[in-house]
N, C-alpha and C positions, 0 to 999 in steps of 0.2 A: 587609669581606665575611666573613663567617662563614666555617667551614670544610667543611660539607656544602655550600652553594651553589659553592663555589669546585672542591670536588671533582668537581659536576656538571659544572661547567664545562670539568676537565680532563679528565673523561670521555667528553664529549661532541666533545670537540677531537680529541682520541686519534681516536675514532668516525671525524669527518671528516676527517682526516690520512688515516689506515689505510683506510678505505674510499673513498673517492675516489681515492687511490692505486693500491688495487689494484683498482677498477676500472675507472681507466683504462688503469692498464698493461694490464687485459684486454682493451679492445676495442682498444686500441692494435696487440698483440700478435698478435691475429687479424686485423687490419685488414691488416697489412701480407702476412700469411700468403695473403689474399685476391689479392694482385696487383691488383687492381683501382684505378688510383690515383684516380676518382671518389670512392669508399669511402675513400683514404688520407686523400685532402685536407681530405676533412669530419670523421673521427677525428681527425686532426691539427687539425685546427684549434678543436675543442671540448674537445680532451687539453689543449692548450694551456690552455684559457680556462677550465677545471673545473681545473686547478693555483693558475690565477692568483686565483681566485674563491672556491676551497675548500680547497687543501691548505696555499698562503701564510701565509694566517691561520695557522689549525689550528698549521702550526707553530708561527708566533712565539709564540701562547698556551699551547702547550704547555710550553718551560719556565720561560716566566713562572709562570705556575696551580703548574708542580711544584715551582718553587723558593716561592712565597708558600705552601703547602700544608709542603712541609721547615722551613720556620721557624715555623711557626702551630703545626706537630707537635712542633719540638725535638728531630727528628731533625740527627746532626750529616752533615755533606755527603761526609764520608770512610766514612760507614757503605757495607760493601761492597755492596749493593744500590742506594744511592742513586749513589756512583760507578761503576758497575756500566752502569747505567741510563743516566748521563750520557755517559762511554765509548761506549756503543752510540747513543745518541743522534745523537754528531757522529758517527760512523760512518757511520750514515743520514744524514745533511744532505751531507758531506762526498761520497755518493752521490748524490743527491738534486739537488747544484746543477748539475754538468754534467749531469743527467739533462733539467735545466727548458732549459738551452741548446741542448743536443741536439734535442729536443721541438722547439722555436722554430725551430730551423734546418732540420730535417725537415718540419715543416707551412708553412712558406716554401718549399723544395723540391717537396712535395707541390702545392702551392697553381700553382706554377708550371709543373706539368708536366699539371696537371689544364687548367689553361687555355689549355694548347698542343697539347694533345692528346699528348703525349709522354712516355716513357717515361720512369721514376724513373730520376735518375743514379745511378754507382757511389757517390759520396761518401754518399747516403742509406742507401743498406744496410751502408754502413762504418758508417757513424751508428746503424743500427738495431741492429747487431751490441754494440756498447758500449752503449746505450741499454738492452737487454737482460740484458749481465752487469752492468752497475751495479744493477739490480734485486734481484739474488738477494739480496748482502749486506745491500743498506737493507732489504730488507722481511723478511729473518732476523733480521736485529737489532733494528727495531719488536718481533718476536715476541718476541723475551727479553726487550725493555723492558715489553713488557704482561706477560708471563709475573711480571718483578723486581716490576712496579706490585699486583699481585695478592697476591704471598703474601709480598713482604721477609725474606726470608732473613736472618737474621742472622748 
């Protein structure tokens, strides 16, 4: 694969990682603000499935594309921007995986209190509380890894 289609590619991945991302975490984020667990049930359960469908990928292609794009360029892996990059990377993922469990065990929660007509239990809004500050780091540190991907500092 050439290396402007493959750029596209990591481009475009980044695109859907980051924007699905944060857009879920936004209706997610309001959803629950709502009280309303009719409105939880069905964020939760489309946060869910727009993870599973859109940002999964997105990830795994992301440092595939970044690492096949680092050797196609000849950049070395220790250059501080590409480790930099990689550092903030697992950061976010490292954010990111109890965030997809959390997620799952919220909109099963959600799902269950919708159908009973009752009330979110305490453990959900434990749940939503972490779910919430694991956000700030992962998607701080996307921004430095687009910021590093942009202008490579050397």
């Amino acid at each position: 694969m050439d290396y402007l289609t493959l750029k596209w590619l990591h481009i475009l991945s980044a695109t859907f990682m980051f924007g699905t991302g944060f857009g879920t975490a936004f209706y997610m984020f309001f959803a629950n603000r709502s009280g309303n667990v009719q409105a939880i049930a069905v964020v939760t359960r489309w946060v869910a499935r727009a993870d599973w469908w859109f940002t999964t990928p997105a990830v795994i292609v992301q440092p595939l594309s970044g690492l096949w794009m680092i050797r196609q360029a000849g950049w070395p892996l220790d250059a501080p921007w590409i480790a930099g990059s990689l550092a903030l990377y697992a950061l976010a993922g490292a954010c990111w995986l109890p965030v997809v469990w959390l997620q799952l065990r919220m909109r099963d929660m959600a799902a269950l209190a919708a159908r009973d007509g009752t009330a979110l239990p305490a453990r959900y809004w434990r749940y939503e509380r972490i779910w919430t500050v694991l956000g700030f780091p992962a998607f701080g540190g996307l921004l430095v890894v687009y910021w590093l991907m942009v202008h490579k500092p050397m």
